[in-house]
C-alpha positions as CSV (number, residue, x, y, z in Angstrom):
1,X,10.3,3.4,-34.5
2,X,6.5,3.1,-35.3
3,X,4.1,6.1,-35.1
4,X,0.4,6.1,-34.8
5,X,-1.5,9.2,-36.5
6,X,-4.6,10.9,-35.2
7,X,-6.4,13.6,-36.7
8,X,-9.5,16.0,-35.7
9,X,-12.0,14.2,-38.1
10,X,-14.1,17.8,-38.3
11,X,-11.0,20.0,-40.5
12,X,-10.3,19.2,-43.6
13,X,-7.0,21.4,-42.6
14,X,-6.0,18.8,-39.7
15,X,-6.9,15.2,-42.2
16,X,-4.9,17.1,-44.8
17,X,-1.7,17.5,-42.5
18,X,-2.2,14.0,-41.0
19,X,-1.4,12.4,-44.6
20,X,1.6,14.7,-44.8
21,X,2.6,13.6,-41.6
22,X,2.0,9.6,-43.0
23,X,3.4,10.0,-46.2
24,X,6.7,11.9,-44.6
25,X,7.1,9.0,-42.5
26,X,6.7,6.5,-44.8
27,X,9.0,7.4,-47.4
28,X,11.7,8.1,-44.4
29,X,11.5,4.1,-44.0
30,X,9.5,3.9,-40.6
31,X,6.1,2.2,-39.7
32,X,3.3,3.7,-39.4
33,X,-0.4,3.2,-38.2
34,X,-3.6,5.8,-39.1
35,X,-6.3,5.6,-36.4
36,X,-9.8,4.2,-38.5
37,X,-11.6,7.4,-37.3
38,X,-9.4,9.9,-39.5
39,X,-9.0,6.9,-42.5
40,X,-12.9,7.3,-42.6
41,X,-12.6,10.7,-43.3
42,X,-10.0,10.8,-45.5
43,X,-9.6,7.5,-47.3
44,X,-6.2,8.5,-49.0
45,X,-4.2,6.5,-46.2
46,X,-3.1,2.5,-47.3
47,X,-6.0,0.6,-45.7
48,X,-3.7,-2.1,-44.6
49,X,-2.2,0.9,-42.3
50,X,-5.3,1.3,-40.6
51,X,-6.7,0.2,-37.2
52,X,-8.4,1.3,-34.1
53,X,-7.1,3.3,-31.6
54,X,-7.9,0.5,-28.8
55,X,-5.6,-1.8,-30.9
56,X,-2.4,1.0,-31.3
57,X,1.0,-0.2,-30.0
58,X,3.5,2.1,-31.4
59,X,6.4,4.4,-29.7
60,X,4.9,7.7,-30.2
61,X,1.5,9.0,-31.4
62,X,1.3,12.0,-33.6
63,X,-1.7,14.0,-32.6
64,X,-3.2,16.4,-35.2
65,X,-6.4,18.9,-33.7
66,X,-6.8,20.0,-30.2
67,X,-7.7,19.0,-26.4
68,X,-10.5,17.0,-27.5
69,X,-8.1,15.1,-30.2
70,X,-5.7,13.8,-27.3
71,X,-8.2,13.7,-25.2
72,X,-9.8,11.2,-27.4
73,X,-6.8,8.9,-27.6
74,X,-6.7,9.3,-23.9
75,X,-9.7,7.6,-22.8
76,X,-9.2,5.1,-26.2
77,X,-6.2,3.5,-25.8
78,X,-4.5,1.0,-23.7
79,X,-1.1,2.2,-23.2
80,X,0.9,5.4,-21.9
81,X,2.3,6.0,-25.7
82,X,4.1,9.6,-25.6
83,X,2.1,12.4,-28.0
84,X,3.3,14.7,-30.0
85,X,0.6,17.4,-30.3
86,X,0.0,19.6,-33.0
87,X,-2.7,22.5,-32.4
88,X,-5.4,22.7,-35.0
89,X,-7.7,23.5,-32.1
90,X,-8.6,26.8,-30.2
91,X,-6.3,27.0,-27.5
92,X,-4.6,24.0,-27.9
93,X,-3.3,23.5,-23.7
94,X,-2.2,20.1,-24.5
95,X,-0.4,20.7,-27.7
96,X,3.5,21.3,-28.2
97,X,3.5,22.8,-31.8
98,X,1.8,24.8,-34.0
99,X,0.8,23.4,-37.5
100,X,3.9,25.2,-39.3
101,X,6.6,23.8,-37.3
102,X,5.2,20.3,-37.5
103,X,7.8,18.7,-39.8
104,X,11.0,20.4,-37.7
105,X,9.5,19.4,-34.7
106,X,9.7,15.8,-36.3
107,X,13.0,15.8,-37.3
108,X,13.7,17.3,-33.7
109,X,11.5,13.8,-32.5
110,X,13.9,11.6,-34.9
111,X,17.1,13.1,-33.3
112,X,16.0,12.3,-30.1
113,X,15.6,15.9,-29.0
114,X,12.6,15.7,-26.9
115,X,11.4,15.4,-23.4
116,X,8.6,13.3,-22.4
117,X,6.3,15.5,-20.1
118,X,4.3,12.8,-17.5
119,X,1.0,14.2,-16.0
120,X,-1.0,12.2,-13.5
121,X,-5.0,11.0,-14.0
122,X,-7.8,10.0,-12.1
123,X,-9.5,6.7,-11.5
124,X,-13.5,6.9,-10.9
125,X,-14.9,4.1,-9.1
126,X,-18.8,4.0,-9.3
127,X,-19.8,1.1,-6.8
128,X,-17.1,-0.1,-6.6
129,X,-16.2,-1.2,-10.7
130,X,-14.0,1.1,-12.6
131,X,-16.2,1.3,-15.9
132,X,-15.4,5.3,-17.0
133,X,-12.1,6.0,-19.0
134,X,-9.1,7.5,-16.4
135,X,-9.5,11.4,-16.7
136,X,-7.0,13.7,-17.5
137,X,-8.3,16.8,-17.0
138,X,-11.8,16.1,-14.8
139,X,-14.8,14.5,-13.6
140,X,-17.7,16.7,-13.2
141,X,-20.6,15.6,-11.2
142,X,-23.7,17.3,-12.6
143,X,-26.9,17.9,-11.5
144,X,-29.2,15.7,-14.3
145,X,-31.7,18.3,-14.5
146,X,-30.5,21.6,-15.5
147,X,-32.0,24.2,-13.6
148,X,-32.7,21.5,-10.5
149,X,-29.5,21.6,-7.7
150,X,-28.4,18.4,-6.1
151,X,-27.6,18.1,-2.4
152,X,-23.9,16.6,-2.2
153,X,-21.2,15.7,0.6
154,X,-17.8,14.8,0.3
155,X,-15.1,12.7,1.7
156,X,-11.4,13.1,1.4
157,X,-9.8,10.0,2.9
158,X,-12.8,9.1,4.9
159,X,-13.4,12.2,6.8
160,X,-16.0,14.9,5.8
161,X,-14.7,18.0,4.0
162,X,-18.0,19.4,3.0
163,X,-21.7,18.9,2.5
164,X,-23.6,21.4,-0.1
165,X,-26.4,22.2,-2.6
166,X,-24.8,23.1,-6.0
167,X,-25.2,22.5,-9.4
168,X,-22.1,19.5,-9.0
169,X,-18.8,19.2,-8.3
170,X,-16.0,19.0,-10.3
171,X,-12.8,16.7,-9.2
172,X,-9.7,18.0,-11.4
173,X,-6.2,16.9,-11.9
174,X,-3.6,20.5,-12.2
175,X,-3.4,19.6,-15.3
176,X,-7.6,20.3,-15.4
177,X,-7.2,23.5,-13.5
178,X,-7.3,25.5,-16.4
179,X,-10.6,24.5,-17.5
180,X,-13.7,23.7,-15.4
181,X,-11.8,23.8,-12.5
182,X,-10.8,27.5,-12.5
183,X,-14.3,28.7,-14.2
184,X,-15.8,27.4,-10.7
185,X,-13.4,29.2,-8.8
186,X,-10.6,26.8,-9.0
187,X,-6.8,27.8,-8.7
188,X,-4.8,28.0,-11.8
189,X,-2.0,25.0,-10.5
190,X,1.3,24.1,-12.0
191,X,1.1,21.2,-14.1
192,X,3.8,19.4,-12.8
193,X,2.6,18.8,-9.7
194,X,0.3,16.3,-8.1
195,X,-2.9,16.8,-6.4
196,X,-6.7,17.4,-6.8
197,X,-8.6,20.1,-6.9
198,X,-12.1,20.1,-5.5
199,X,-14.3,22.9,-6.7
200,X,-18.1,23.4,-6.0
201,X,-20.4,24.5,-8.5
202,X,-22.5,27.0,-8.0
203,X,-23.0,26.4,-4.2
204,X,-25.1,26.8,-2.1
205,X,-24.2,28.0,1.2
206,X,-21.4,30.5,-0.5
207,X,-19.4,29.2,2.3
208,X,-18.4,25.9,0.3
209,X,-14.9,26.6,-1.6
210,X,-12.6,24.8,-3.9
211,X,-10.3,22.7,-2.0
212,X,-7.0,21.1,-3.1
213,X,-6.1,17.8,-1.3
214,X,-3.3,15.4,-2.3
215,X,-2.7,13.4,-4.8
216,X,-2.3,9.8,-2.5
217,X,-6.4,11.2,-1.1
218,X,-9.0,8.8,-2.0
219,X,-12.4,11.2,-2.6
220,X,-15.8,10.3,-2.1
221,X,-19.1,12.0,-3.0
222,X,-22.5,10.8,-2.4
223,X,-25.9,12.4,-3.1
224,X,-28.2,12.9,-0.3
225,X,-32.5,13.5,-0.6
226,X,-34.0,14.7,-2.8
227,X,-33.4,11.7,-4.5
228,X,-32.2,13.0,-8.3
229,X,-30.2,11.5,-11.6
230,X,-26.8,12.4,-11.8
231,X,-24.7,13.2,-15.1
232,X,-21.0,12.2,-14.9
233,X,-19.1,13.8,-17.4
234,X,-15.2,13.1,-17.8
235,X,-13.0,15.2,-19.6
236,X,-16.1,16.6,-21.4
237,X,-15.7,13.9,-23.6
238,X,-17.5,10.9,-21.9
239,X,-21.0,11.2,-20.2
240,X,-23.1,8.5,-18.3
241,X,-26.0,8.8,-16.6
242,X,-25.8,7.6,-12.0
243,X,-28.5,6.9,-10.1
244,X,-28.5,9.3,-7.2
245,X,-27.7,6.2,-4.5
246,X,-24.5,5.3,-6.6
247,X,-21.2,5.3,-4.5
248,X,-18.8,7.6,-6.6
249,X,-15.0,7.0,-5.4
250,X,-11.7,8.7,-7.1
251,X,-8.5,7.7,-6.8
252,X,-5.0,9.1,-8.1
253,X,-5.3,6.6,-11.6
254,X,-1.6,4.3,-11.9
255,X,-1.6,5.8,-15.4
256,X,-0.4,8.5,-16.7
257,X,-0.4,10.8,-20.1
258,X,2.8,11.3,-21.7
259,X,3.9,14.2,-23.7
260,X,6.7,14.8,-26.1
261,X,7.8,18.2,-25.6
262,X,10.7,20.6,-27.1
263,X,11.7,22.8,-24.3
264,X,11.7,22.6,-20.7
265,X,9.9,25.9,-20.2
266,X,6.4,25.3,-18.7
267,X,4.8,28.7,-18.2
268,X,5.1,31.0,-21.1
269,X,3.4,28.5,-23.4
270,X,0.6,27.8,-20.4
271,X,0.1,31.6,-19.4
272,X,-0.3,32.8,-22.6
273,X,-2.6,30.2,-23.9
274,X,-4.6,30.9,-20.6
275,X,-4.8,34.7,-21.2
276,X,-6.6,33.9,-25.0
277,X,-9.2,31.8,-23.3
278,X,-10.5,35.6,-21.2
């Protein structure tokens, strides 16, 4: 087997654990790659074990920090490799362990004791070219001047579903419907399941709701006068800048992340991470 390591590059803590992690593997015999990224912060890794994250092929990726850490080899690399997550962030949704039980929850990945735990993405389409990374969690269309509402409508599989003045709209995945998602109003959805949720922010009439729609829908939003910038944001980890005539379409993505998991439990891990974020 060959493993690919990724630490959060901002804890000392996390870079620390990641050459644990390397050196552990090593010495058991097996390959192993260190994403550039946490080499640059921590130069104690063999250089000639180090590339990019768009260059990884490897049969699992050991992920060492939080959300933002997976989410980062997410939108990065090129293949569905299965992550092992290890939460040296705040809530950690994504995660399986917690730093102490990394090095059982290895040997648990050597013996084959695992799961893999698949969870659908989305595909933006902005005129037509996908140029965004696939989004696990969500896109959020933003207004892109704060304090200034845009005046949206949407389509789900060609027909209207709603027209509104809000401060954007955010397009989630269940796996998403903990986090923007449910802070506009969203439902809280089980993550093995497949669908959208559509959730208004901030509207204007009250009248406009969330919405959740299938996962075969193909959703289409398009800004109508005034004529204003919009900010799309995926995952809270990439941002671009539309013009307010660009045609924004989403699709269920072919993709898909892949997670190695321990236990076939689902909601005693998710509820109570849930409760620490309130």
């Amino acid at each position: 087997m060959k493993f690919g390591i990724v630490a959060r590059r901002d804890r000392e803590a996390a870079l620390k654990l990641a050459y644990r992690v390397y050196d552990f593997l090593k010495v058991s015999g097996y390959d192993v790659i260190v994403d550039r990224e946490t080499f640059l912060h921590l130069r104690e890794f063999d250089e000639g074990d180090v590339l990019d994250l768009e260059d990884f092929d490897v049969d699992f990726i050991i992920a060492i920090g939080g959300d933002g850490t997976i989410l980062r080899i997410e939108h990065r690399t090129k293949k569905d490799f299965p992550i092992l997550g290890v939460n040296m962030g705040t809530l950690g949704f994504l995660t399986e362990v917690e730093p102490h039980e990394t090095f059982f929850a290895l040997s648990r990945l050597l013996e084959g004791e695992y799961r893999i735990d698949e969870r659908m993405k989305l595909r933006t389409y902005l005129d037509g070219e996908n140029s965004v990374p696939d989004a696990l969690n969500e896109d959020a269309i933003l207004t892109g001047i704060p304090g200034k509402i845009v005046h949206l409508k949407y389509y789900v599989d060609g027909g209207l579903a709603d027209e509104m003045r809000s401060d954007g709209l955010v397009i989630s995945t269940p796996t998403g419907s903990t986090g923007y998602a449910l802070s506009a109003g969203g439902p809280f959805v089980d993550p093995r399941l497949e669908l959208f949720v559509i959730a208004p922010l901030n509207p204007i009439p009250l009248g406009s709701m969330p919405m959740v729609v299938p996962s075969s829908s193909e959703i289409e939003v398009l800004a109508l006068p005034p004529e204003r910038d919009l900010i799309l944001a995926v995952d809270g980890q990439f941002y671009t800048r539309l013009s307010p005539d660009t045609e924004i379409k989403v699709k269920k993505s072919p993709r898909k992340a892949r997670f190695v998991r321990f236990s076939n439990e689902v909601y005693p891990k998710y509820t109570i991470r849930l409760k620490r974020r309130f």
